[in-house]
C-alpha positions as CSV (number, residue, x, y, z in Angstrom):
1,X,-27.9,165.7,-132.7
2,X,-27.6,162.6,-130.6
3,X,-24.3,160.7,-130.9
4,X,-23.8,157.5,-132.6
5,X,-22.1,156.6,-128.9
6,X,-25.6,157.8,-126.9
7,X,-27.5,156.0,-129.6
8,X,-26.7,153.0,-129.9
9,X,-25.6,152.3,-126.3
10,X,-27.0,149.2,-124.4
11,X,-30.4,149.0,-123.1
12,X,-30.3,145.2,-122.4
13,X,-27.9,142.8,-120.8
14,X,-28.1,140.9,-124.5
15,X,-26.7,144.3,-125.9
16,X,-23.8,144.3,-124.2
17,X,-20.8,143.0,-126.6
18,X,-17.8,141.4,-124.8
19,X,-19.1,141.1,-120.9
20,X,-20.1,137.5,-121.4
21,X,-19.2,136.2,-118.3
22,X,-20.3,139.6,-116.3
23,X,-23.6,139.4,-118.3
24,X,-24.7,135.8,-117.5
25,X,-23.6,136.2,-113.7
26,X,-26.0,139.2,-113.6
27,X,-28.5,137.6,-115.2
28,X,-28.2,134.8,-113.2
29,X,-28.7,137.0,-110.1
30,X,-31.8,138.8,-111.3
31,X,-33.6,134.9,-112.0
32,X,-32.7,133.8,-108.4
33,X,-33.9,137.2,-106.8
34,X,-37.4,136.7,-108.6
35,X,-37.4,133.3,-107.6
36,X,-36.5,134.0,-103.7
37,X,-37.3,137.9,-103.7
38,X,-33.5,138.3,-102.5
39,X,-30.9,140.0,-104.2
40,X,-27.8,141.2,-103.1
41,X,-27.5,144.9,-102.5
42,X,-23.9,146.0,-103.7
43,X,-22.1,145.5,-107.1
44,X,-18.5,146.9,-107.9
45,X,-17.8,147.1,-111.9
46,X,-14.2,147.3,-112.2
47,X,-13.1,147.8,-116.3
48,X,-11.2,150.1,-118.7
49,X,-13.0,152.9,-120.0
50,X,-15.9,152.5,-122.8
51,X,-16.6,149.0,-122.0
52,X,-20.3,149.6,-120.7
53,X,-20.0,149.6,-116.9
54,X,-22.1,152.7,-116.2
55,X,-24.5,151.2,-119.4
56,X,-24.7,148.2,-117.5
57,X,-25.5,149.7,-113.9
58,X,-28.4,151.5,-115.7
59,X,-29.8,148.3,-116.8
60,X,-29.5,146.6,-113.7
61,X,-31.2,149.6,-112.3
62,X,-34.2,149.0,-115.1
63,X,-34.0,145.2,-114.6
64,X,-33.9,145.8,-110.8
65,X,-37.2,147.9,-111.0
66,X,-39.6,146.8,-114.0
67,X,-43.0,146.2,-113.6
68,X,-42.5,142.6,-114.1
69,X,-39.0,142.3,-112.5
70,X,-36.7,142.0,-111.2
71,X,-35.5,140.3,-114.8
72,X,-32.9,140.4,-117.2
73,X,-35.3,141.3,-119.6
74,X,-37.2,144.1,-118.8
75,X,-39.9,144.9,-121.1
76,X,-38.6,148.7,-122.1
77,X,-42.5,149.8,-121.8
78,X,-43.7,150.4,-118.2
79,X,-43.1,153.8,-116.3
80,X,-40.0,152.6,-114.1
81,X,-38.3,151.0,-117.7
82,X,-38.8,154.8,-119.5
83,X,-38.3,156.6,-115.9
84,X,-34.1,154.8,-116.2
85,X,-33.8,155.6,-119.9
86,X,-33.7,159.6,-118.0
87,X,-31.8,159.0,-114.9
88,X,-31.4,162.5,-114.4
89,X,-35.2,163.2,-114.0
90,X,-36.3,160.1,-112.2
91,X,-35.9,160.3,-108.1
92,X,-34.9,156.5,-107.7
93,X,-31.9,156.3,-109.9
94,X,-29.5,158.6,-108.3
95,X,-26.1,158.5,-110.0
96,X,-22.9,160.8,-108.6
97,X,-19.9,161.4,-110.1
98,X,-17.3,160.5,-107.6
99,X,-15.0,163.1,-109.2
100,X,-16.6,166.0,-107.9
101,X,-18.2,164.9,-105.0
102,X,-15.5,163.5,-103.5
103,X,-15.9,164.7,-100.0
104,X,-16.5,163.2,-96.7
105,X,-19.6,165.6,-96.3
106,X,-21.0,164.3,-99.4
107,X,-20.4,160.8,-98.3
108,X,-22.4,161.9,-95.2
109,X,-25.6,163.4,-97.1
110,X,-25.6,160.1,-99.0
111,X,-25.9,158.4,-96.3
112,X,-28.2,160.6,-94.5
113,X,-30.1,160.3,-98.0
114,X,-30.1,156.1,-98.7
115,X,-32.5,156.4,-95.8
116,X,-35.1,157.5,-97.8
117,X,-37.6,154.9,-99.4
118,X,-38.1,155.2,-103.4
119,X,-40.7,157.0,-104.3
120,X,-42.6,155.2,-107.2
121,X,-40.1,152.7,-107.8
122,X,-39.1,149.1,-106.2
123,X,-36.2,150.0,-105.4
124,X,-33.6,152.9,-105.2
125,X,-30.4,152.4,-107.1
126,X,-27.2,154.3,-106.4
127,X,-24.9,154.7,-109.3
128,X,-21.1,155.7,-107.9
129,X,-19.0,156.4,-110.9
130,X,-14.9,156.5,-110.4
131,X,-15.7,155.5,-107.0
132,X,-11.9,155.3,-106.4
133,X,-11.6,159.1,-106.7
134,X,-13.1,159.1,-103.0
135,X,-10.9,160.3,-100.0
136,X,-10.3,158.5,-97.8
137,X,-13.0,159.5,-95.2
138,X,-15.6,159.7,-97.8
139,X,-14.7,155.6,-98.3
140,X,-15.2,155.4,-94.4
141,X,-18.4,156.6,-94.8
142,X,-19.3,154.9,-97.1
143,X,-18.3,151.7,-95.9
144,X,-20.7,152.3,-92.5
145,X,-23.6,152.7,-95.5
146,X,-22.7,149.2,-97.4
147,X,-22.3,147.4,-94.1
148,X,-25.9,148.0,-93.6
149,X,-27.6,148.9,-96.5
150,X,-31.6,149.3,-95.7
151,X,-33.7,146.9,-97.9
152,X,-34.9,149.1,-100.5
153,X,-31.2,150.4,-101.3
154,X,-29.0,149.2,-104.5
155,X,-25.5,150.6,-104.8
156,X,-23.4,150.3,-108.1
157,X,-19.7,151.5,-107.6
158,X,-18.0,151.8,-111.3
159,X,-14.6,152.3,-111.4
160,X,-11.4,152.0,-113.7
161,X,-8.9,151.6,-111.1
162,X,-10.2,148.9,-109.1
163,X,-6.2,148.9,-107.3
164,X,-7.1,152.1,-105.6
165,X,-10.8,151.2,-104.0
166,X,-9.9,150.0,-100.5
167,X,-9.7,146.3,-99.4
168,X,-12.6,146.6,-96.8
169,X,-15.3,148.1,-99.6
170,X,-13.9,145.7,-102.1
171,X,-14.9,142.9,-99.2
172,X,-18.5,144.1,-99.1
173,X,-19.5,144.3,-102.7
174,X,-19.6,141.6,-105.7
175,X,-16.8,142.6,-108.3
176,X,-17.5,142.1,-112.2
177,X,-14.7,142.5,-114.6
178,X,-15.6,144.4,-117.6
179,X,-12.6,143.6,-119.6
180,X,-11.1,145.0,-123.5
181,X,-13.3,144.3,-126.3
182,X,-11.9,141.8,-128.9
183,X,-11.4,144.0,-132.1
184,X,-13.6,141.4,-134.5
185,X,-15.9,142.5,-132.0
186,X,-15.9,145.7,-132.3
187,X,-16.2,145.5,-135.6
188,X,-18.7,143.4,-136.1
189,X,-20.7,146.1,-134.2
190,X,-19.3,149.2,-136.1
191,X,-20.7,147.0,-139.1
192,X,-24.2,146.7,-137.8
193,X,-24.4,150.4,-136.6
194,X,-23.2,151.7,-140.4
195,X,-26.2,149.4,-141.9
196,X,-28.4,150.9,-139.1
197,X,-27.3,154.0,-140.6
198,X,-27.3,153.5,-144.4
199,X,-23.8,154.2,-144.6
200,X,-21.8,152.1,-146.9
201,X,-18.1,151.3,-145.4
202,X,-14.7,150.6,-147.3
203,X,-13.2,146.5,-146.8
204,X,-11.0,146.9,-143.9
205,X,-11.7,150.7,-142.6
206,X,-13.6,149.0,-140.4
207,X,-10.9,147.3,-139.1
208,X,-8.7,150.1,-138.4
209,X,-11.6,152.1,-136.4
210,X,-12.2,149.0,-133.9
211,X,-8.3,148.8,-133.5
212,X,-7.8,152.7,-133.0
213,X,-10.5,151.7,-130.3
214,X,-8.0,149.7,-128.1
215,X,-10.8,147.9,-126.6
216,X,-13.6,150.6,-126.3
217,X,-16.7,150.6,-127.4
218,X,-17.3,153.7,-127.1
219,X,-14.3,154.6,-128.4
220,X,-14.6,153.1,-131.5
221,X,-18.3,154.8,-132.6
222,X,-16.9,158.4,-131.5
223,X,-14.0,157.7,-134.3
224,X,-16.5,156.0,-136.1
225,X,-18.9,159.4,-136.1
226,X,-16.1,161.3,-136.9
227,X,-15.0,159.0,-139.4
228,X,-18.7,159.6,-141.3
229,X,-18.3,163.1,-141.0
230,X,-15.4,163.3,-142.8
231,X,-16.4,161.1,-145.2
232,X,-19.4,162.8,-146.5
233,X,-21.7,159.9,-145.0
234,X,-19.2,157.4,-146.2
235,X,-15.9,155.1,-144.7
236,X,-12.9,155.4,-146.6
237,X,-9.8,153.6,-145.4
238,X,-8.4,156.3,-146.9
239,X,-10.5,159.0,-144.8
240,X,-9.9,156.7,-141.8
241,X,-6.0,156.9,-142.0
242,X,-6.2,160.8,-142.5
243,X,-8.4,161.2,-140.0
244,X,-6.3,159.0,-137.5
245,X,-3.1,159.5,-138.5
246,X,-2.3,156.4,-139.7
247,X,0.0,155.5,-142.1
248,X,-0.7,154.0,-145.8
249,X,-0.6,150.5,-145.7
250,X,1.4,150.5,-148.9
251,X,3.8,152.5,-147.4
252,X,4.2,150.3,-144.2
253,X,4.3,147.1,-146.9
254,X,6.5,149.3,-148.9
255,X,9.1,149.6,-146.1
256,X,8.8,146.2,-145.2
257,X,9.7,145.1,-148.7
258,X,12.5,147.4,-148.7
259,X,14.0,145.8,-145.1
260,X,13.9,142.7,-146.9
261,X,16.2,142.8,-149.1
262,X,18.2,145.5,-147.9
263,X,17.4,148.8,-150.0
264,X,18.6,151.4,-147.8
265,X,17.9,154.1,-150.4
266,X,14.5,153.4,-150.5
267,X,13.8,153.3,-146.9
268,X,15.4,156.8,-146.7
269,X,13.1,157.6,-149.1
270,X,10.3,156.1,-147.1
271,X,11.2,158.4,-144.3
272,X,11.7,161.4,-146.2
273,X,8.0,161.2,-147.7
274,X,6.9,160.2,-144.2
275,X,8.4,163.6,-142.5
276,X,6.7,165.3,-145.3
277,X,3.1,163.9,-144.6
278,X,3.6,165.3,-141.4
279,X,3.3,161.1,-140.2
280,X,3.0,161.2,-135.9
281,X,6.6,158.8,-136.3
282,X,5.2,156.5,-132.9
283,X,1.7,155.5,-134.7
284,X,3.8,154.2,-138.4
285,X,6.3,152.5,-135.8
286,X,3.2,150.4,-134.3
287,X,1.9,150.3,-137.9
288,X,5.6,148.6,-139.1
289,X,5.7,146.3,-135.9
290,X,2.2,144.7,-136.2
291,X,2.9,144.0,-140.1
292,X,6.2,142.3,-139.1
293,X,4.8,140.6,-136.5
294,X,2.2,139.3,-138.9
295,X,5.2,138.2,-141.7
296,X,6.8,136.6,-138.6
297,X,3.7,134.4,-138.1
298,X,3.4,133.7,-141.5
299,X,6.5,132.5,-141.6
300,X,6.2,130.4,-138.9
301,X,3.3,129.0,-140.0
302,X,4.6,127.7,-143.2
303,X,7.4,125.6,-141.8
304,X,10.2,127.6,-142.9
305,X,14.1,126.9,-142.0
306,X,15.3,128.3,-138.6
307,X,17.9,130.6,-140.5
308,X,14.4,132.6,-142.4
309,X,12.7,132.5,-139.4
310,X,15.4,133.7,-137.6
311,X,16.3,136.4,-139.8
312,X,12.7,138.0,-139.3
313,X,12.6,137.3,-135.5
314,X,16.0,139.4,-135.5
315,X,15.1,142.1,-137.3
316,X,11.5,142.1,-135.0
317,X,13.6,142.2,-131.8
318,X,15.5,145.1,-132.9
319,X,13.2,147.2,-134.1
320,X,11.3,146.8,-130.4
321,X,14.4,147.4,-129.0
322,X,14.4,151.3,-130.6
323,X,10.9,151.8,-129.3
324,X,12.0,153.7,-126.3
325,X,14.7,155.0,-127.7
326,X,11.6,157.1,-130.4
327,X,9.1,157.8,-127.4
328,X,12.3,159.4,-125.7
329,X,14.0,161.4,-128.5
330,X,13.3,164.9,-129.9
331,X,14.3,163.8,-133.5
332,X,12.4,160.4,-134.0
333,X,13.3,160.8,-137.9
334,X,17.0,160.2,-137.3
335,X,15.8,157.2,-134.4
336,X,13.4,155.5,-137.4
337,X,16.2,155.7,-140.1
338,X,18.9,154.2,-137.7
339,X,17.0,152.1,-136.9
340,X,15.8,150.7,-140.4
341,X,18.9,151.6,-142.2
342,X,20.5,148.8,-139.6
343,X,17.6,146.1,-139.6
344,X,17.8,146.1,-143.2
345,X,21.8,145.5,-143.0
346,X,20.9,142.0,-140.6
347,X,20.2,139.7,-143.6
348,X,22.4,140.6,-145.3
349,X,25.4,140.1,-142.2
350,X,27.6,136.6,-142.6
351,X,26.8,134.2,-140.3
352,X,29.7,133.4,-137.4
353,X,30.5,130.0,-139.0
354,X,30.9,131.2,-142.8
355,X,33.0,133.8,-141.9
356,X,35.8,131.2,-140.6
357,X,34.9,128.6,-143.1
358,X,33.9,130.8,-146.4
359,X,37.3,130.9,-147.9
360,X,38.5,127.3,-146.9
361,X,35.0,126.3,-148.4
362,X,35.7,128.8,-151.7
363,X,38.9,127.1,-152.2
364,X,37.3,123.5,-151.9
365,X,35.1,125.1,-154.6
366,X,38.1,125.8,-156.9
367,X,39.6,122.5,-156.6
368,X,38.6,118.5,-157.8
369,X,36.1,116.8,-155.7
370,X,37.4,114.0,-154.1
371,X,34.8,111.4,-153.6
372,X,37.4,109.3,-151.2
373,X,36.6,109.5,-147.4
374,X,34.2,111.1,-145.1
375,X,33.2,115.1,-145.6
376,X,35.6,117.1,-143.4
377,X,33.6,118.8,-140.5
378,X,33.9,122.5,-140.3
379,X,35.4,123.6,-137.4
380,X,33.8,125.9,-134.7
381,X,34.2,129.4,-135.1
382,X,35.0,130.0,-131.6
383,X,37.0,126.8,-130.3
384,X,40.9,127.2,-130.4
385,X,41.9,125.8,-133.2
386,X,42.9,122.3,-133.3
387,X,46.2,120.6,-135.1
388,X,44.6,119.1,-138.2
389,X,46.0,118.1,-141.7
390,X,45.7,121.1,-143.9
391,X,43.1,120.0,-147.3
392,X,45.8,121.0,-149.6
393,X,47.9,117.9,-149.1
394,X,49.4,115.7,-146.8
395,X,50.8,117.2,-143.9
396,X,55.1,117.9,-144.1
397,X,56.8,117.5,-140.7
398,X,57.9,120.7,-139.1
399,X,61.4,121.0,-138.3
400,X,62.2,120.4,-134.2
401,X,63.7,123.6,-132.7
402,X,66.9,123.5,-131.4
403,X,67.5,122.1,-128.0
404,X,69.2,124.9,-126.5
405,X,67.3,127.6,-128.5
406,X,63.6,128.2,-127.3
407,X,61.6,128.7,-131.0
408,X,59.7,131.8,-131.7
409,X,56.1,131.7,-131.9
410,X,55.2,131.8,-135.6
411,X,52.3,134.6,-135.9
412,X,48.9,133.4,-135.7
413,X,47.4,133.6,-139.5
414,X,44.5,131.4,-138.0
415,X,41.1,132.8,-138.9
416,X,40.3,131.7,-135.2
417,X,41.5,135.1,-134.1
418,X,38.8,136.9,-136.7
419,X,36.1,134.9,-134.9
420,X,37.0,135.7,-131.6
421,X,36.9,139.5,-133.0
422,X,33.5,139.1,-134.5
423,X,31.9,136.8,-131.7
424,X,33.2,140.2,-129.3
425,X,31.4,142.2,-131.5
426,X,28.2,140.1,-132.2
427,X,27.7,140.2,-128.3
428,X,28.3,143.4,-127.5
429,X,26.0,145.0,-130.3
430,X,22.9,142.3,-128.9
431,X,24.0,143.8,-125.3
432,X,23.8,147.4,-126.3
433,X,20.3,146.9,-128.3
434,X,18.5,145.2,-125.1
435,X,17.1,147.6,-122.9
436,X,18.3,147.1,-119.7
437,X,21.6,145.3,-120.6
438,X,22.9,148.3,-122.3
439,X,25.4,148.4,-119.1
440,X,27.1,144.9,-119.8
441,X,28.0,146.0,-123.6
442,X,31.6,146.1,-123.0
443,X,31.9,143.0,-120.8
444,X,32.6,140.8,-124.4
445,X,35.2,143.6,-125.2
446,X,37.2,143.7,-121.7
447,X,37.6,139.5,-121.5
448,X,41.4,137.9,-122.2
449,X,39.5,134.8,-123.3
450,X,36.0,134.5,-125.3
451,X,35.2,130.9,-126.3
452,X,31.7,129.8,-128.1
453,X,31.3,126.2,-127.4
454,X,27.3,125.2,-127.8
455,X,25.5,125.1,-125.6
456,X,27.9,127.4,-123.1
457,X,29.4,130.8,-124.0
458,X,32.7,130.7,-122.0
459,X,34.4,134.6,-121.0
460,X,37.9,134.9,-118.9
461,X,38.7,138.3,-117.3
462,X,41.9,139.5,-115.6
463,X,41.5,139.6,-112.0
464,X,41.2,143.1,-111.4
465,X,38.1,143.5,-113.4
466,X,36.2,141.6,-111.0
467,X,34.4,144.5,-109.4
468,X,33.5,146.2,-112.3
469,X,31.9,143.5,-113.7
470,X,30.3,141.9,-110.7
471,X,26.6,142.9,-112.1
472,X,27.9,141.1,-115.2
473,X,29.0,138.1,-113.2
474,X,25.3,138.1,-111.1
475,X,22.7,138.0,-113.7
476,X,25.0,135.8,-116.1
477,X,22.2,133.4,-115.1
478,X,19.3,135.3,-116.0
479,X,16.6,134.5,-118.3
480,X,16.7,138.0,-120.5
481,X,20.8,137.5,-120.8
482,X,20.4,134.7,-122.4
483,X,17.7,135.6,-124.2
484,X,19.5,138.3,-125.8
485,X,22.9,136.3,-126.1
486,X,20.8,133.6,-127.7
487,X,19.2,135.4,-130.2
488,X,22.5,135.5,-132.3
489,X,24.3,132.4,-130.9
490,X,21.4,129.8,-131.3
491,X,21.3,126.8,-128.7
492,X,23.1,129.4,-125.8
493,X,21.9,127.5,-122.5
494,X,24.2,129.2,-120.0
495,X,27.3,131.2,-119.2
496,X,30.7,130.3,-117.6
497,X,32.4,133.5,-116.4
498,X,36.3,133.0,-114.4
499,X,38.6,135.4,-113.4
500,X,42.5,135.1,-113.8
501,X,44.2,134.4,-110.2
502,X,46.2,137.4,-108.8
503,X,49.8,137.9,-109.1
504,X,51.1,137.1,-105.2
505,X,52.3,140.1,-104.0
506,X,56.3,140.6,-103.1
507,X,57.1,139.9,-99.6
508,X,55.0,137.6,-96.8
509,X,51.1,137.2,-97.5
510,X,48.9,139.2,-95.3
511,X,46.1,138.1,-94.0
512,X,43.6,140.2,-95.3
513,X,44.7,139.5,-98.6
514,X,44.3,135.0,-97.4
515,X,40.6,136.0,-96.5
516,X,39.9,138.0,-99.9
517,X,40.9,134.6,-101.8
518,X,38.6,132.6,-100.0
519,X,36.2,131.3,-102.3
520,X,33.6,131.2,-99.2
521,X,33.9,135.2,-98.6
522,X,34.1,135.9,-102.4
523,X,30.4,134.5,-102.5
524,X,29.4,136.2,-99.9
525,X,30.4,138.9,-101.1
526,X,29.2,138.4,-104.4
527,X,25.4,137.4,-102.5
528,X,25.4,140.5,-100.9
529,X,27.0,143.0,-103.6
530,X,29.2,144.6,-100.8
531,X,32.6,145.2,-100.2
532,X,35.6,145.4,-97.9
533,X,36.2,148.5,-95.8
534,X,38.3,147.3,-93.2
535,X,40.2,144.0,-91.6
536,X,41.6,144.3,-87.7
537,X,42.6,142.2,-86.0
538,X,41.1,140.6,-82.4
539,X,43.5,139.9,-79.7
């Protein structure tokens, strides 16, 4: 039983679904070399797999060699068109699998072979496939061979890993990208095979087999067989998730409703029913991530607030974040509900600025409105504190301290020091979610001094920190940092990191320790990221 894959696979140039711009520069070639009876004699098709390079070779070989070619429509009917729809039984389309015949011996024969002069056709095509599975002396050989081809010699190399064919054959041969297929596509074809077929397909099942096809063709009617199989001669979006693992959509929407407002208990229950489908845990977290990144657009779309948009963004950036964390665990259950239990929690979290100015603004609340004045401007969350009249009243004089007596510091009942707390937090938990800056986590927790003053994020360290955190200190200006920073302090445009100055040590000042102060050598050795091992002294 033939294969919907073999039988619906290209025969013409106008077949091929997604190679427009490699399709009209072949055709293109074909007009001029019936015009001028020149054609160049070596083509390199460079694409992923199942996108129709070796389908395309064989037409060029029956465009090449038709009775009234060369064309890019060959008329499917004369003995060289039926002799390439058999490549195996006709002596002028010879096509070897690089794979196995890898060798510089076979390399040799081929060349010993090109030689030869086609026997009923115009020409004689050679179809390379994987072409970059060649060692290296086999490329050698080859390369004498494209040099100079004889006249009546076409060679089409195919490969999917165009980085690892050498420079000097690469130099020799015209290069078409065969690149993915869109998914509409893909479908659009998956369509026209199933009424080919008489098979009637479920709204949207379509969908999921072009996407499971990630860009193949042929990928997508081998699911698409199976699919039918299964089906009883039918697509069922149902029958397609089964048969691809792929999670219920109402499931995925169901856990997407839950995140939004928070329901942990029902996302534990999402997992739970999840583990007992026996779900593959890395295909529902693709499944979840598309649908967010779909709300996100939505969202974005309709003009909503920064604070909604941000909210989705957030939870969109953490739940990428996890995605290494699930392909590298053994228990991806206990990754997923982590994961969910704490994007469902980030709606729900306080911003910075309520949390100082919630209670002064619950107690406004309580009290008369006073119409008199201006509206007070709340303060920022992370700026010392300023001296300001209290809103209950006007503001009583404090008494002086005595002269002779120093006065204690009253204890600090500001809420500024419950905003430098949370701002600590807030920055190390974006830190320890972004891969790569998992490191720098407890930089927020080790400074004397953290200060949030839009558009710069301001940290102080004691002075013998500075080594430990001289990473911290030399990507403070990178683009991911403040990326990260930025997604939970909005408007973040750089960092300002100092150091505390050094207690002098007792007794005279050496000179070593003169040099180590200079702010010259400290970038230096900050450039360099290396350190001092020694000091003597010349003379």
């Amino acid at each position: 039983m033939t294969t919907l894959a073999l039988k619906y696979r290209p025969r013409l140039l106008s077949d091929l679904v997604g190679q427009e711009g490699s399709v009209k520069a072949l055709a293109n070639a074909l007009r001029r070399a019936k015009e001028s009876g020149k054609i160049h004699q070596a083509y390199l098709f460079a694409g992923v797999r199942g996108t129709g390079k070796t389908s395309t070779a064989r037409i060029l070989a029956r465009a090449l060699n038709c009775a009234e070619g060369p064309t890019a429509t060959p008329c499917g009917v004369c003995d060289p068109c039926r002799a390439a729809e058999q490549p195996d039984s006709s002596l002028d389309i010879v096509e070897i699998d690089a794979a196995s015949r890898a060798s510089v011996a076979d390399a040799r024969a081929l060349r010993e072979q090109v030689q030869t002069r086609p026997a009923f056709c115009r020409y004689r095509i050679y179809i390379i496939d994987e072409v970059h599975m060649l060692s290296t002396e086999a490329f050698n050989a080859l390369l004498k061979v494209l040099e100079e081809p004889p006249p009546h010699a076409i060679f089409v190399l195919a490969t999917t890993e165009l980085q690892d064919v050498p420079d000097t054959i690469k130099s020799r041969v015209q290069i078409f990208p065969f690149r993915l297929i869109p998914v509409g596509l893909i479908e659009g074809r998956l369509k026209h095979v199933c009424d080919q077929e008489g098979v009637a397909a479920e709204v949207g099942s379509l969908r999921l087999v072009a996407e499971a096809g990630q860009g193949s063709m042929r990928d997508a009617l081998t699911i698409l067989d199976r699919v039918i199989s299964a089906g009883d001669g039918k697509v069922m979006e149902e029958a397609v998730r089964e048969q691809l693992g792929i999670v219920s959509a109402h499931l995925v929407q169901g856990v997407m409703s839950a995140l939004a407002i928070g329901d942990t208990a029902a996302l534990v229950e999402a997992c739970r029913e999840l583990n007992e489908q026996g779900a593959d845990w890395a295909t529902f977290w693709r499944e979840l991530v598309l649908a967010f990144r779909d709300r996100l657009e939505q969202e974005a779309r309709s003009a909503r607030g920064p604070q909604e948009l941000l909210r989705w963004a957030r939870m969109l950036h953490l739940l990428l974040g996890r995605e290494r964390d699930l392909r590298d665990s053994s228990l991806p259950r206990v990754v997923v509900e982590l994961a969910l239990i704490t994007a469902a929690q980030l709606p729900h979290l306080a911003p910075l600025d309520a949390l100082v100015s919630g209670p002064a603004v619950a107690g406004a609340a309580l009290r008369p409105s006073i119409p008199q004045g201006p509206p007070p401007v709340p303060p920022n969350p992370f700026r010392a504190p300023q001296a300001a009249p209290t809103p209950e009243g006007p503001r009583r004089p404090s008494p002086a301290p005595h002269p002779a007596v120093p006065a204690k510091a009253a204890p600090n009942h500001h809420p500024a020091g419950d905003a430098t707390t949370q701002l600590r937090a807030t920055c190390s938990e974006a830190l320890r979610g972004a891969p790569g800056l998992r490191a720098l986590a407890t930089a927020p927790q080790m400074a004397t001094d953290l200060r949030w003053e839009p558009p710069v994020l301001h940290f102080s360290f004691p002075a013998n920190v500075r080594q430990t955190l001289q990473d911290f200190e030399r990507e403070k200006a990178s683009p991911h940092l403040l990326a990260t920073l930025g997604s939970v302090l909005p408007g973040l445009q750089s960092l300002e990191i100092s150091f505390e100055a050094e207690a002098p040590a007792p007794g005279p000042e050496r000179p070593e320790d003169r040099l180590r102060r200079e702010p010259a050598f400290q970038d230096l050795l900050r450039l360099s990221g290396g350190e001092v091992l020694e000091i003597r002294r010349e003379g």
